[in-house]
C-alpha positions as YAML, in Angstrom:
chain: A
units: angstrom
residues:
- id: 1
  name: UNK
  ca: [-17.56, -18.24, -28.93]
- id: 2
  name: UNK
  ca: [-15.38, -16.77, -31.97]
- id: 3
  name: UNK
  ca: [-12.21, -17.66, -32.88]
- id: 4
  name: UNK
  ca: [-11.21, -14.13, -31.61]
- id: 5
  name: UNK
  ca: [-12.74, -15.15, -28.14]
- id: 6
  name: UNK
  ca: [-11.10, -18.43, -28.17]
- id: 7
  name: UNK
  ca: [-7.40, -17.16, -28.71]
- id: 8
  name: UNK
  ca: [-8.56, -14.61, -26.11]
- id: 9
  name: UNK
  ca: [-9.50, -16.91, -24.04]
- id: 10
  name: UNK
  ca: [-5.83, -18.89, -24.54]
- id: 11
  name: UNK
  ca: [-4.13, -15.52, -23.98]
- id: 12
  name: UNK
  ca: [-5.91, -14.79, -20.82]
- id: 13
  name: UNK
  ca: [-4.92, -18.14, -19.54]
- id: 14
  name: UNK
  ca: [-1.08, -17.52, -20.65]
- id: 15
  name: UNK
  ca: [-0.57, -13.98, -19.89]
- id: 16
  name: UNK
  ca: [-2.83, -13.54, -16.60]
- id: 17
  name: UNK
  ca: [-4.31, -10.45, -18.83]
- id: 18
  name: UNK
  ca: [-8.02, -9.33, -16.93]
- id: 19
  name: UNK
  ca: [-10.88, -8.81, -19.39]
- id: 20
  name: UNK
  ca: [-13.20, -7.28, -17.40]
- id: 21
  name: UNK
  ca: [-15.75, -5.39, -19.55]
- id: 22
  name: UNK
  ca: [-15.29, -7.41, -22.75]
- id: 23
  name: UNK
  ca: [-18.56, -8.02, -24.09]
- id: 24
  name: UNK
  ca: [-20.60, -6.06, -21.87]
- id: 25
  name: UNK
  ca: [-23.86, -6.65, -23.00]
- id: 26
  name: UNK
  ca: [-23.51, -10.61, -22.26]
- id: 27
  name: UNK
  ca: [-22.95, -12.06, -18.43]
- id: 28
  name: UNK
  ca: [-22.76, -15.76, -18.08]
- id: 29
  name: UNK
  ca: [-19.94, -18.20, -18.71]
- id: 30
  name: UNK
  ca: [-18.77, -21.47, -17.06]
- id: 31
  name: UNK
  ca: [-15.89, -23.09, -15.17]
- id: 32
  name: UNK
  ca: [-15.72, -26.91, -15.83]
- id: 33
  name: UNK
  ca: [-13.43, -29.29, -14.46]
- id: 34
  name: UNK
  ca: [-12.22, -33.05, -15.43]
- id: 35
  name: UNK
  ca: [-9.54, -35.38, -13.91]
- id: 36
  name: UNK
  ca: [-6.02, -34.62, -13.72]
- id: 37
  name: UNK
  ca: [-5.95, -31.09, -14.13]
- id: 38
  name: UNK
  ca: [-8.13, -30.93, -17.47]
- id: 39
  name: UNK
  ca: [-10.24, -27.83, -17.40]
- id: 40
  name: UNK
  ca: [-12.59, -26.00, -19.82]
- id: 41
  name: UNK
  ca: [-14.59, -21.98, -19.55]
- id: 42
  name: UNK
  ca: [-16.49, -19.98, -21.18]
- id: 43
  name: UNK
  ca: [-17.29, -16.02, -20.71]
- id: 44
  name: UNK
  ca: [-19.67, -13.64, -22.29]
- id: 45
  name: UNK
  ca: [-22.68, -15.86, -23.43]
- id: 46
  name: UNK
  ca: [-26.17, -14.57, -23.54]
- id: 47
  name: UNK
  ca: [-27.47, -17.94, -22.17]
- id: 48
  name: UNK
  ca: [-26.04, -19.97, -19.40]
- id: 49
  name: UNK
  ca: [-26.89, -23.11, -21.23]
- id: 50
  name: UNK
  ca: [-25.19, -22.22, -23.94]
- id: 51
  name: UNK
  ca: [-21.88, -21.10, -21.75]
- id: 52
  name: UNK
  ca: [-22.08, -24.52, -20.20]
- id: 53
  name: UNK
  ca: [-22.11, -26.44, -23.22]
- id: 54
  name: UNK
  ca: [-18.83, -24.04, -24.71]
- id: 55
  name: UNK
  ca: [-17.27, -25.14, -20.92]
- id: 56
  name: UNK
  ca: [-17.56, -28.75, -21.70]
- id: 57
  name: UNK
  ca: [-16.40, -28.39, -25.31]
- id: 58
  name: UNK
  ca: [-12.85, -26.95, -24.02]
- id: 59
  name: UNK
  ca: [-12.72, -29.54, -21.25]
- id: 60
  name: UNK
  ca: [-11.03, -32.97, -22.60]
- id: 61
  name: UNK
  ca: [-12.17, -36.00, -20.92]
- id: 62
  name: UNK
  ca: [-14.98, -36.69, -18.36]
- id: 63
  name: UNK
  ca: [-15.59, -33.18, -17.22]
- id: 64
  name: UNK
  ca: [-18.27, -31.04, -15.40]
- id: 65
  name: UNK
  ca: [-19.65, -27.83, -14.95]
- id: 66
  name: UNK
  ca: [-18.23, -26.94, -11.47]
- id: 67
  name: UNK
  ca: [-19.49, -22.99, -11.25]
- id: 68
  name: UNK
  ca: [-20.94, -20.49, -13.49]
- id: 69
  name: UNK
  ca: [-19.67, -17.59, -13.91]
- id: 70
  name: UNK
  ca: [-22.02, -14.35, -14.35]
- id: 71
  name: UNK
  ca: [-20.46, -11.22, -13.79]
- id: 72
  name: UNK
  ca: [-17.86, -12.46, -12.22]
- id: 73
  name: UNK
  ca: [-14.22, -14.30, -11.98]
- id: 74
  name: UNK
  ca: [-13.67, -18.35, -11.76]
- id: 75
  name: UNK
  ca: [-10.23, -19.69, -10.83]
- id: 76
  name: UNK
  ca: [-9.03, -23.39, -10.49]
- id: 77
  name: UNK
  ca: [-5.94, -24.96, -8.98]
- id: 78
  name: UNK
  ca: [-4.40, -28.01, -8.68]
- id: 79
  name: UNK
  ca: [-1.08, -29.16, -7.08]
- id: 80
  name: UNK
  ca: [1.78, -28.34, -9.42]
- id: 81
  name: UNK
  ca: [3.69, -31.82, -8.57]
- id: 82
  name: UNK
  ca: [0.51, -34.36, -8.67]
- id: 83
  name: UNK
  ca: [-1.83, -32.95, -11.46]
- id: 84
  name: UNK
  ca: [-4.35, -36.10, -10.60]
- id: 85
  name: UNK
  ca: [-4.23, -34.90, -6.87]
- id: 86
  name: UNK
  ca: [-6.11, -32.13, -5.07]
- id: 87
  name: UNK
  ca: [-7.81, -29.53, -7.32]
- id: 88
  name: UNK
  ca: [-9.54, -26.03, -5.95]
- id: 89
  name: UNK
  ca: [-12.14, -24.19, -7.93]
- id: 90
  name: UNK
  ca: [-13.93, -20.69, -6.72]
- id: 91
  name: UNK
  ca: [-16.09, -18.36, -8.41]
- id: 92
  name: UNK
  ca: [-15.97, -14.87, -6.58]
- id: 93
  name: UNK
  ca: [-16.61, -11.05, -7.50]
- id: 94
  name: UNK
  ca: [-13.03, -10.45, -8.01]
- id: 95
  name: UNK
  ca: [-10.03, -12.29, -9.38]
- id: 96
  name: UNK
  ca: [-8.19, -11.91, -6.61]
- id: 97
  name: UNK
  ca: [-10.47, -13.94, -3.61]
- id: 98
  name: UNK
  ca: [-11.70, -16.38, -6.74]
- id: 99
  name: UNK
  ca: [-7.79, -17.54, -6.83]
- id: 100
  name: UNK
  ca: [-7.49, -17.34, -3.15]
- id: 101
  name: UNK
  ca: [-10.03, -19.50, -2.39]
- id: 102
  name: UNK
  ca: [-9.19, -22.25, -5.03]
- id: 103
  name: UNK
  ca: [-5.86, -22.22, -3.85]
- id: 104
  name: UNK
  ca: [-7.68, -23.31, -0.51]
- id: 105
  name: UNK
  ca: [-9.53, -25.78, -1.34]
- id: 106
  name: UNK
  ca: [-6.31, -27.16, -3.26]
- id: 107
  name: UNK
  ca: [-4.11, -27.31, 0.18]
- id: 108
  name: UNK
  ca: [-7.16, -28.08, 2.17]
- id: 109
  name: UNK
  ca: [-7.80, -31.26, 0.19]
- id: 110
  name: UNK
  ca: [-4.28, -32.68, 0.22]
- id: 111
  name: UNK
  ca: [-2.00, -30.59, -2.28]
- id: 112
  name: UNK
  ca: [1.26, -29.67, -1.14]
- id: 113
  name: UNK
  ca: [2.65, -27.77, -3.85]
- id: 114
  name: UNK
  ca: [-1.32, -26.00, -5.22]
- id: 115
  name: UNK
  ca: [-0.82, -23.28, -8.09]
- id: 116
  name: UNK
  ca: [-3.51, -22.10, -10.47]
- id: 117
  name: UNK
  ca: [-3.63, -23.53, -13.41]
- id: 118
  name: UNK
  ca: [-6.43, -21.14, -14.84]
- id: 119
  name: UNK
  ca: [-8.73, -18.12, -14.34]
- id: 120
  name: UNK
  ca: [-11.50, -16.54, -16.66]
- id: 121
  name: UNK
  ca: [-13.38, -13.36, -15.92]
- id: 122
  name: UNK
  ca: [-16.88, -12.78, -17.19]
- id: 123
  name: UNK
  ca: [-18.21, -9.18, -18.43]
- id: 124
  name: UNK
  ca: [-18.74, -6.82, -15.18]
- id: 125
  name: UNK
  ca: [-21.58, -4.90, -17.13]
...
């Protein structure tokens, strides 16, 4: 990923901005998740290895690849008042049911309070 794509990336997160159709030609990317609401992505690789590997390099700590992302949006939650507590992740062809379905998972594993913490959309081609 470029430095452009990483402050993307970290503007995205911030703003909630979409960027569907950045990058076109490439379609994979990678949602990965660690304890305690850590989190790491990646969108618009030519290689799903290689998005995986970007993932893990964002994530601090003990993380994992929890969904790929090709073509399509991730989203992760966690509850906003025990960040170690229950977490959410989705991958779905829109933003919109990706965050509804992390948010969930989030309340049907124990959160009380479940927000998402961040969402990445990959090139729609």
């Amino acid at each position: 990923m470029t430095r452009l794509g990483s402050a993307l990336a970290r503007v995205v997160v911030a703003t909630g901005l979409s960027i569907a159709g950045i990058g076109a030609s490439a379609a994979a990317g990678a949602l990965a998740v660690g304890a305690c609401g850590a989190y790491g992505f990646s969108y618009d690789y030519v290689k799903s290895e290689a998005a995986k590997t970007a993932a893990l390099g964002n994530c601090t700590g003990d993380c994992k690849i929890v969904t790929p992302i090709k073509r399509n949006c991730a989203a992760f939650a966690i509850d906003v008042k025990n960040a170690c507590g229950a977490v959410g992740y989705a991958a779905a062809p829109r933003l919109g049911q990706a965050q509804n379905t992390a948010l969930r998972y989030c309340y049907r594993y124990g959160g009380k309070d479940c927000v998402i913490r961040a969402w990445v959309c990959d090139a729609k081609g």
